[in-house]
C-alpha positions as CSV (number, residue, x, y, z in Angstrom):
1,X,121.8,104.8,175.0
2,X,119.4,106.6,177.7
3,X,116.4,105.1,179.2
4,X,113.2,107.0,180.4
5,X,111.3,105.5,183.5
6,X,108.0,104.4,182.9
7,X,106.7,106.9,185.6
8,X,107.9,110.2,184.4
9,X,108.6,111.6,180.4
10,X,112.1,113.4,181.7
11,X,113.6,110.6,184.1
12,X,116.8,109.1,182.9
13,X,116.9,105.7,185.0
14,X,119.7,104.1,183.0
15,X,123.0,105.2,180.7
16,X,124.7,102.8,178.6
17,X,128.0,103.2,176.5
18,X,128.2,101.0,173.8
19,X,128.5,99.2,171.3
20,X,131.3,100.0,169.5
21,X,134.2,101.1,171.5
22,X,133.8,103.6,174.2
23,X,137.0,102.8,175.7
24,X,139.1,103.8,172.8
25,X,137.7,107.5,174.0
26,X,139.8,109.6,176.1
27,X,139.2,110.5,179.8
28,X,138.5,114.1,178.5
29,X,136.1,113.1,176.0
30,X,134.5,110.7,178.4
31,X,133.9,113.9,180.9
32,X,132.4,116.1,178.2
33,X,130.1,113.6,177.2
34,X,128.9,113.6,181.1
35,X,129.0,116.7,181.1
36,X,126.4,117.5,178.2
37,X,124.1,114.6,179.2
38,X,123.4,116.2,183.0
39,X,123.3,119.5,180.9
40,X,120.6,118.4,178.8
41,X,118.9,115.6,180.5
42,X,120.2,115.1,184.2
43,X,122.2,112.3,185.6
44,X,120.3,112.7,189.4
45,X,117.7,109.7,188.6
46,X,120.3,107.5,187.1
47,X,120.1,104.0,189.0
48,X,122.5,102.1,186.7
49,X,126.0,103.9,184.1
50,X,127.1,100.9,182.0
51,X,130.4,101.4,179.9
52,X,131.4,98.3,177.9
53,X,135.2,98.0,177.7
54,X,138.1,95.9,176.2
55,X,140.1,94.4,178.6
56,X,143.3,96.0,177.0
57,X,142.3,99.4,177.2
58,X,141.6,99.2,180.9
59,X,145.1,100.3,182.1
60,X,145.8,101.8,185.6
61,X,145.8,105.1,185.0
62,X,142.6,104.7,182.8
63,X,140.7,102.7,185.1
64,X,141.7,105.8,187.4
65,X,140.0,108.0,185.0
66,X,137.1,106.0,184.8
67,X,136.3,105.9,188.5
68,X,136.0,110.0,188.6
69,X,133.1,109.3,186.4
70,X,129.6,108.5,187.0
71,X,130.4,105.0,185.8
72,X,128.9,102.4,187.9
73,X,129.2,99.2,185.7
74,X,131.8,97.9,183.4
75,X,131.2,95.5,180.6
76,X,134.2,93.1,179.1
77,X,133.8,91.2,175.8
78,X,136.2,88.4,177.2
79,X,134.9,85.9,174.7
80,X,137.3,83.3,175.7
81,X,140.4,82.7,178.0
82,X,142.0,80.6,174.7
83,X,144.9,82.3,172.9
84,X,144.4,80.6,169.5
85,X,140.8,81.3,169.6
86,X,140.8,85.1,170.6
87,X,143.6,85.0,167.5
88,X,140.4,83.6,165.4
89,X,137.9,86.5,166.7
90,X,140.6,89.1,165.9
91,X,140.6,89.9,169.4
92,X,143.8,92.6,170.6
93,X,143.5,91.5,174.4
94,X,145.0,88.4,176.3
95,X,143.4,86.0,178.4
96,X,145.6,87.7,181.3
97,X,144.9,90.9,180.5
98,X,140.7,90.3,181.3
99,X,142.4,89.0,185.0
100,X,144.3,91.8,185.0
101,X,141.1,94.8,184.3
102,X,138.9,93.1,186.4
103,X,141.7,93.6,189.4
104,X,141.9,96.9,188.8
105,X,138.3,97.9,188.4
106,X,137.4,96.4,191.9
107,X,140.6,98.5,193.7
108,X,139.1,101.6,192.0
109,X,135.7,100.9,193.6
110,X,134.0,99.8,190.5
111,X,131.9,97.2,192.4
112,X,129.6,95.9,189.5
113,X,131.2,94.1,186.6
114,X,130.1,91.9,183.8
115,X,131.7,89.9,181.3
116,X,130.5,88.5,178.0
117,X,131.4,84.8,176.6
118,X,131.3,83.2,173.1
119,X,130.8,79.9,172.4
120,X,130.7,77.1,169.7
121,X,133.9,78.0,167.6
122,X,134.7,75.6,165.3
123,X,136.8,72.8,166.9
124,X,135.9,73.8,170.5
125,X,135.4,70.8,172.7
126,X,133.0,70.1,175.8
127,X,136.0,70.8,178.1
128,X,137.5,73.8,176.6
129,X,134.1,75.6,176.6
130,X,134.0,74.2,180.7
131,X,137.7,75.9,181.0
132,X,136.4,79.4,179.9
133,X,133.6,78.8,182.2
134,X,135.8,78.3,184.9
135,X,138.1,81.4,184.2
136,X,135.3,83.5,184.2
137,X,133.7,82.5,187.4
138,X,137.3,83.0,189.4
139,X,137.1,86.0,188.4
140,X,134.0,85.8,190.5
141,X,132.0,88.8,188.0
142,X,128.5,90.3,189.4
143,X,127.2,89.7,185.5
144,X,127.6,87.0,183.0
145,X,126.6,87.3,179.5
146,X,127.4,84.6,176.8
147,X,126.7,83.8,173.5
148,X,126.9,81.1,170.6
149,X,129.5,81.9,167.6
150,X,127.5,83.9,164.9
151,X,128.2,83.3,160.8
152,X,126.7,86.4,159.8
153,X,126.3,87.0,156.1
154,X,128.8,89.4,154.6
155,X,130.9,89.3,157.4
156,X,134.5,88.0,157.1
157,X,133.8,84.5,159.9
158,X,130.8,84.2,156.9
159,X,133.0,84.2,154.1
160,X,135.1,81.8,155.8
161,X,132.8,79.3,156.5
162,X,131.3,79.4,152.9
163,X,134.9,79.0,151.7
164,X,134.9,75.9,153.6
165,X,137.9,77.5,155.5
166,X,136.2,77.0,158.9
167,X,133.5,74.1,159.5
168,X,130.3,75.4,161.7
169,X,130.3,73.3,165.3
170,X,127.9,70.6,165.7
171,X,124.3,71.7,166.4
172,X,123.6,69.1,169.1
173,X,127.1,70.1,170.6
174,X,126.7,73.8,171.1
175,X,123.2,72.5,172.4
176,X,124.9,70.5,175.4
177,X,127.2,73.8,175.6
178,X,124.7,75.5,176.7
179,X,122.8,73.8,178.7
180,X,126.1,73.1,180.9
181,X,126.4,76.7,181.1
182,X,123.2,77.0,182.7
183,X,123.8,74.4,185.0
184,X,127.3,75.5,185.9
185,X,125.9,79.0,186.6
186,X,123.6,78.1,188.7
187,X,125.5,75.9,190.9
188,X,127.5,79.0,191.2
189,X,124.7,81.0,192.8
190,X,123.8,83.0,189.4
191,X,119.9,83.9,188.5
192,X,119.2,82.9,185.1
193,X,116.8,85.4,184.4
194,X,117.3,85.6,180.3
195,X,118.4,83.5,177.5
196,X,121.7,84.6,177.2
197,X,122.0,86.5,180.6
198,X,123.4,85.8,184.4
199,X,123.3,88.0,187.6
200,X,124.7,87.4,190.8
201,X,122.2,87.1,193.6
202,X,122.5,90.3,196.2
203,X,121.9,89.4,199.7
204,X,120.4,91.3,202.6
205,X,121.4,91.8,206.0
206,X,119.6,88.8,207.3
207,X,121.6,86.5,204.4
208,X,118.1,85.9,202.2
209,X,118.1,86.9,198.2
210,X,116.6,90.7,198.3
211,X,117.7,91.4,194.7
212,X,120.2,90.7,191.9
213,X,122.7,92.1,189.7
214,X,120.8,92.5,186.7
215,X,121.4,94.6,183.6
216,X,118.7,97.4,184.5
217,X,119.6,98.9,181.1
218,X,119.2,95.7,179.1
219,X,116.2,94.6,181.2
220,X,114.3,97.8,180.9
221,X,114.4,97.3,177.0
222,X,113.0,94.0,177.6
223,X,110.4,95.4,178.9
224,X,109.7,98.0,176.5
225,X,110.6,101.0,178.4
226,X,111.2,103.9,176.2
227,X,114.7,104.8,175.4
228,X,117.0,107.6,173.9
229,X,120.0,106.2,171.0
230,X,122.6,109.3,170.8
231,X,125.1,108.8,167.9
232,X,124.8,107.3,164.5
233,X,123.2,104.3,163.6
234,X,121.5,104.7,167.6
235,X,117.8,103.3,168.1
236,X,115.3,105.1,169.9
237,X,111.8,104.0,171.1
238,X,109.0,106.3,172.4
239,X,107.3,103.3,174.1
240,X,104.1,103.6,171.8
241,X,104.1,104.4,168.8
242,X,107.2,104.9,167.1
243,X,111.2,103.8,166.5
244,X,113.8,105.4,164.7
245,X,117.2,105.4,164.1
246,X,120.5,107.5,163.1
247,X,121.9,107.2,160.0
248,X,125.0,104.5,160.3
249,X,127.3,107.0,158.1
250,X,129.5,109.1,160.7
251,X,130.6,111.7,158.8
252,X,126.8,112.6,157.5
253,X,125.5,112.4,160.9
254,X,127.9,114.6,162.3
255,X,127.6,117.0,159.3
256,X,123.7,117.0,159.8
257,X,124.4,118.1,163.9
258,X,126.6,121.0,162.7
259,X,123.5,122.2,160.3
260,X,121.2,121.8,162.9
261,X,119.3,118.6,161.7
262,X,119.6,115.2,163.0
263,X,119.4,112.8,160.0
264,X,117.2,109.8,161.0
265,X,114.8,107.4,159.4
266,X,111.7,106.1,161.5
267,X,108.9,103.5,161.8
268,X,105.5,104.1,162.9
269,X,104.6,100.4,165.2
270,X,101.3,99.0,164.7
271,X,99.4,96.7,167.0
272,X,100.9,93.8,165.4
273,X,104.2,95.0,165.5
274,X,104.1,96.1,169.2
275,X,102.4,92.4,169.9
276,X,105.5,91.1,167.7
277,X,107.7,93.1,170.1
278,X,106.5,91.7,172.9
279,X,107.0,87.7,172.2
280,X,110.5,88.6,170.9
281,X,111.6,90.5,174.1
282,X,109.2,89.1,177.2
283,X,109.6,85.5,176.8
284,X,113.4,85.7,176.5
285,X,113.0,86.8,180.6
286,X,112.4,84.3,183.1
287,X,109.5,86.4,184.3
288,X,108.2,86.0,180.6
289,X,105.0,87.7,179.2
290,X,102.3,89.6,180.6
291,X,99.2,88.6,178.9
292,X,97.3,91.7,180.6
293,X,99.9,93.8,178.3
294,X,98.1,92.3,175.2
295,X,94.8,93.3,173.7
296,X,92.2,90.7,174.3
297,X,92.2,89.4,170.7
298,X,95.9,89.2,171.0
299,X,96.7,87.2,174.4
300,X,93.7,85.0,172.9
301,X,95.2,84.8,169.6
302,X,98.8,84.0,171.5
303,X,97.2,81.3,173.9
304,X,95.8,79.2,171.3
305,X,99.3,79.0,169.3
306,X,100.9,78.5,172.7
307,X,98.5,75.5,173.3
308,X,100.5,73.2,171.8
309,X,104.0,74.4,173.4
310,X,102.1,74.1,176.5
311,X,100.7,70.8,176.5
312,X,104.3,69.3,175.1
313,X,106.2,71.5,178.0
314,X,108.3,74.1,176.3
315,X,106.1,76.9,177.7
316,X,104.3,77.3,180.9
317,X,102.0,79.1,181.8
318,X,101.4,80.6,185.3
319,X,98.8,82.9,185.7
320,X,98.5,85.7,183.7
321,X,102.4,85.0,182.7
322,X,103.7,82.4,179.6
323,X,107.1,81.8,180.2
324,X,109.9,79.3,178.6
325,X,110.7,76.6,180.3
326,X,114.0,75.1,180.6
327,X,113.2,72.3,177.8
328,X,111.4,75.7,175.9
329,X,114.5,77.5,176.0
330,X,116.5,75.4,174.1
331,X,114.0,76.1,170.4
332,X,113.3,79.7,171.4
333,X,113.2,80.9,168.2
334,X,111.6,78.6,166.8
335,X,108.3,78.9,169.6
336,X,109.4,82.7,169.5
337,X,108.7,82.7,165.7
338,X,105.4,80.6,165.7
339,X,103.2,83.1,168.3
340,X,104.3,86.1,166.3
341,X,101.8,87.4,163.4
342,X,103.7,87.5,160.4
């Protein structure tokens, strides 16, 4: 995915490779695709490459590859440092072999790496969630990403849970999971700047914050700057007025390239749904929402159903920003869910 700047219609500010898995591509293929993406829309203005990688694939003489390349940031799906549980996601790579990739990114002069967590399997306890924690932060990663076990419908976890082959963890549990992963993080000198996301603080010369190491990809769609999906099933967003997206089916996509036509469905965004838009992606940042950004009738529509989240301290209110507050981000999608228009 490709990200425009906000101050020009032809600046790329951001790349990102993924989801899926990019690193099951070749080093030739990985070129080409560099190649054709200066070709057609310039890499000179790019402040931030992201590739997301599996551990496994990240073998010397690929991570060798990968630092010829434009590639400034790497992204692991650890998930956990527990064998049995990596078994239960269906996971290929070992606890060791994260250790291992994250060693041989830094001697190739890949400087910026994050790495995503899972939490609340079934059966996990307070102190095997604290162990992953604690793997994860020797590894002492410029970016933390981490996220509670999904049971998504038609999926195969699903169908195990509704088979009553797997029992979903505790609510109040994964609730005191969380919260220790906040405070563990930020004991460990990492900005909390949304729900699910951690970045390292940068320091300048004179030893004071200047800036962290924040997802610019991830935080530009946060705040709604346009983007570019290439590849099926790939979203793309003008900024205004209208998001689309590939067809999911390969082999049609592909087939529509080779005849000249990309194959794509799209949705024209009303006021509503651009107000909509904005609740569901500004208030999961820590700088939360710019009521300027709203219509009149809007921010005074939001303020009035915020009221109440206000007075009872999940939201704040600071300005001309409403923002979660610590006790708010626990029921975000619930207070998420009750300023939207529906």
């Amino acid at each position: 995915m490709l990200e425009r700047g906000k101050d020009s219609s032809d600046r790329i500010n951001t790349i990102y490779l993924g989801g899926g898995t990019p690193s099951l591509l070749t080093p030739e293929q990985l070129q080409q695709l560099f190649i054709y993406i200066n070709k057609v829309y310039g890499l000179e203005h790019a402040e931030e490459i992201t590739m997301e990688c599996n551990p496994d694939d990240l073998t010397p003489e690929y991570v060798e590859a990968l630092s010829q390349l434009p590639i400034s940031r790497v992204s692991m799906g650890a998930q956990t440092f527990d064998a049995e549980r990596l078994r239960f996601l269906h996971r290929r790579h070992s606890a060791e072999q994260v250790s291992q990739a994250v060693t041989l990114l830094r001697k190739a002069g890949i400087k910026n790496i994050s790495i995503d967590l899972m939490y609340g399997f079934p059966d996990e306890t307070i102190d095997s969630w604290h162990h992953d924690i604690d793997c994860a932060l020797a590894l002492e990663p410029e970016h933390l990403s981490a996220y509670a076990l999904m049971y998504e419908e038609g999926t195969p976890l699903y169908q195990q849970l509704a088979s009553n082959a797997v029992n979903e963890i505790d609510e109040e549990l994964s609730l005191q999971m969380f919260s220790d992963l906040i405070d563990r993080l930020s004991a460990a000198g990492y900005e909390h700047y949304e729900i699910s996301n951690f970045a390292k603080w940068k320091s300048g010369s004179d030893g004071q914050h200047k800036d962290s190491y924040r997802s610019r990809h991830n935080s530009n769609y946060w705040n709604q700057t346009p983007y570019i999906g290439l590849g099926a099933a790939a979203h793309s967003y003008d900024g205004r007025h209208c998001r689309r997206w590939n067809i999911d089916d390969i082999k049609a996509y592909v087939n529509g390239i080779e005849n000249g036509q990309l194959v794509f469905e799209q949705e024209t965004i009303n006021s509503d749904t651009r107000y909509n838009d904005l609740i569901l992606t500004a208030l999961r940042t820590c700088e939360g929402l710019n009521l300027p950004l709203l219509p009149d009738v809007q921010a005074q529509y939001c303020l009035r159903e915020a009221q109440r989240f206000i007075d009872d301290g999940r939201l704040l209110r600071e300005g001309n920003r409403l923002r979660l507050t610590r006790k708010g981000i626990f029921v975000s999608n619930m207070i998420m869910s009750e300023l939207m228009k529906i």
